[in-house]
C-alpha positions in Angstrom: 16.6 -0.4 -22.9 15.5 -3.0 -20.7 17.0 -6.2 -20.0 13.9 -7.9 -21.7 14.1 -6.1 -24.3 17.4 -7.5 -25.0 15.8 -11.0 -25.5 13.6 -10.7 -28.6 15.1 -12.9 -30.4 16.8 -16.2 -29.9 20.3 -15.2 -28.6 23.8 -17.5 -27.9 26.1 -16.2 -25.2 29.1 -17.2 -23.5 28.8 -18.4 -19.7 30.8 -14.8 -18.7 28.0 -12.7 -21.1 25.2 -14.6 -19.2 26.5 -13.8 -15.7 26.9 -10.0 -16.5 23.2 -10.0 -18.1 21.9 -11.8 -14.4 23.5 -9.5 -13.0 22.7 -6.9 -14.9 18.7 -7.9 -14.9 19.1 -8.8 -11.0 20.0 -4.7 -10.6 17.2 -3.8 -13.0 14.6 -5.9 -10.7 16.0 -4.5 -7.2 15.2 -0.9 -8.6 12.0 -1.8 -9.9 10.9 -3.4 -6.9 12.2 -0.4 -4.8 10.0 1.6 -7.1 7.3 -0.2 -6.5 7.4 0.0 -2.6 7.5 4.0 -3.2 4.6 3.8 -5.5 2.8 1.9 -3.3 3.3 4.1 0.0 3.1 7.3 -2.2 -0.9 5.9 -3.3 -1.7 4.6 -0.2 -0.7 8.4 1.6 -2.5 10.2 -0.8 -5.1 7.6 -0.5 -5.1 8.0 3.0 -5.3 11.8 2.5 -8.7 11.4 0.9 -10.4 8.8 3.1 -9.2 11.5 6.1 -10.9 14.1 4.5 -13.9 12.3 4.0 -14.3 11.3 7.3 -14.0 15.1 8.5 -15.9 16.5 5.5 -18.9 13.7 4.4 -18.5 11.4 1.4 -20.2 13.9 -0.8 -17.1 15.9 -1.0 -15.6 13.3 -3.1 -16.4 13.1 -6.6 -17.7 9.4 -8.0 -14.7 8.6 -9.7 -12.5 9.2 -6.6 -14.4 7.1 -4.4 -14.1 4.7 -7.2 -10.0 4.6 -7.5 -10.7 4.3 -3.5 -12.6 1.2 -4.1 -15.5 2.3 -2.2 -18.7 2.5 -3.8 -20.3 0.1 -6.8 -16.8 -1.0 -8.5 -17.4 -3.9 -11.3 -15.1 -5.7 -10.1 -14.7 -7.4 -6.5 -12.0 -6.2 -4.9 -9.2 -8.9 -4.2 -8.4 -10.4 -0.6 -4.9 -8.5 -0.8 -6.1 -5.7 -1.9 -8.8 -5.3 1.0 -6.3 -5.8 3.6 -4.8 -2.8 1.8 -7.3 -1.0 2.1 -8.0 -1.8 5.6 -4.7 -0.8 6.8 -4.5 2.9 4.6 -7.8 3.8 6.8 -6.7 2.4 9.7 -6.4 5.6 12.7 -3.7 3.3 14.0 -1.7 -0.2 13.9 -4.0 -2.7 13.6 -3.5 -6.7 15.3 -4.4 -9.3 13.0 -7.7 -9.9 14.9 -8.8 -6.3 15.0 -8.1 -6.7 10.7 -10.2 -9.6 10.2 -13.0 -7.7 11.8 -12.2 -4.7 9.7 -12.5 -6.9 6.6 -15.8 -8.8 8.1 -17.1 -5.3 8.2 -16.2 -4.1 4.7 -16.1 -6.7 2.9 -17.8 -9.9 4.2 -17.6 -11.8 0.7 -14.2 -11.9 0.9 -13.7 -13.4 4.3 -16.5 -15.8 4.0 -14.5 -17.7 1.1 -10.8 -18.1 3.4 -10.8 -21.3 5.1 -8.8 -19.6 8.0 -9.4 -15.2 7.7 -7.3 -15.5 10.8 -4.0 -16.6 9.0 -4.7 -15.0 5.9 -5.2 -11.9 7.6 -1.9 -12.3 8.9 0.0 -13.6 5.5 -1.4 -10.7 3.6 -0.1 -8.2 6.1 3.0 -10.1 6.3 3.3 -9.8 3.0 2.7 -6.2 2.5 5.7 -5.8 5.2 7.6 -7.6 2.8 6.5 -5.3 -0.5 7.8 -2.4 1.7 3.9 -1.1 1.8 3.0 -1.6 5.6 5.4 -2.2 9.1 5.0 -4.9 11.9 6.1 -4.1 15.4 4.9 -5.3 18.5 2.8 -3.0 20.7 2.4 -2.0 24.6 0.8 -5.7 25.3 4.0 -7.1 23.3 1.4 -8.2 20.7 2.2 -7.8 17.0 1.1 -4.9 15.1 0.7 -3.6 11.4 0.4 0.0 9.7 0.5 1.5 6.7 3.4 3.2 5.8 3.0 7.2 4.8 5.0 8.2 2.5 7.0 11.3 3.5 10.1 12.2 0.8 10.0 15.2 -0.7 7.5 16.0 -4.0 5.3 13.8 -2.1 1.8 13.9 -0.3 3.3 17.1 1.6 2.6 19.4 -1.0 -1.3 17.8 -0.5 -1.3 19.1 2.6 -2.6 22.1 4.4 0.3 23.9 5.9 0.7 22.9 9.9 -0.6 26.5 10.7 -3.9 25.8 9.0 -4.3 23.1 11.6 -5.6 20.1 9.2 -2.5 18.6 8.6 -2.6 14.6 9.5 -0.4 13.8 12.7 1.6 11.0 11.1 3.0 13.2 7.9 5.6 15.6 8.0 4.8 18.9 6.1 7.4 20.7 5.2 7.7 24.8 4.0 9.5 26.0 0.8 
């Protein structure tokens, strides 16, 4: 049962109870937001996966409701400001400065950017942030400029078993693939 669930109805503890549910509740939200990051990476390889094989086999080869879960294609809704940059950096080839984002995002999806006051900063906030959600990495590059990626999920149960087997040649640089 979930902490929540615990508070359905109107409850009266003792100051040693409380601490033990916040403490209890503050261990329930770490792993969920641990499980989260994983989520995320895990859609945004396999996501990654499918924009790569796009790319080397045509759009066609994706059916419509793929290339709608990709957000390509004629969605009903817009797609958020976060959620572009997201986007951006899982089809990124490689790490991406903030400036080389915003142009990604003028690109792709110039409705978005035309409504930030700075694209600049928000660019960088939003990639910040997806650092922080354990989703994307920051490092500085060979100019000593800062950089962000998308992380690729690797554990095991994961996009490997996707994946062409390394002898078959296919398999993405940045993703282990591993035998059983």
């Amino acid at each position: 049962m979930s902490i929540a669930a615990t508070f359905t109805t109107p409850v009266s503890l003792s100051k040693g109870q409380a601490e033990e549910v916040i403490r209890s509740a503050e261990h329930e939200l770490k792993q969920l937001l641990r499980q989260r990051a994983e989520t995320m990476k895990r859609i945004g390889t396999v996501k990654q996966t499918l924009v790569c094989l796009a790319k080397t086999f045509g759009d066609d080869v994706l059916p419509p409701e793929v290339v709608r879960l990709l957000g390509r294609g004629n969605t009903r809704k817009q797609p958020g400001f976060t959620r572009a940059c997201r986007v951006i950096l899982m089809e990124a080839a490689t790490a991406l400065e903030a400036r080389q984002g915003l142009r990604e995002l003028q690109d792709k999806f110039p409705h978005l950017v035309e409504h930030q006051k700075a694209p600049l900063a928000a660019v960088t906030t939003v990639f910040n942030r997806l650092v922080a959600y354990g989703e994307a990495r920051s490092f500085p590059n060979g100019k000593g400029r800062r950089v962000w990626e998308w992380i690729v999920a690797t554990d095991q149960g994961g996009i490997e078993s996707l994946l062409p087997s390394v002898d078959d040649g296919l398999a993405p640089p940045t993703a282990s693939v591993t035998k059983q």
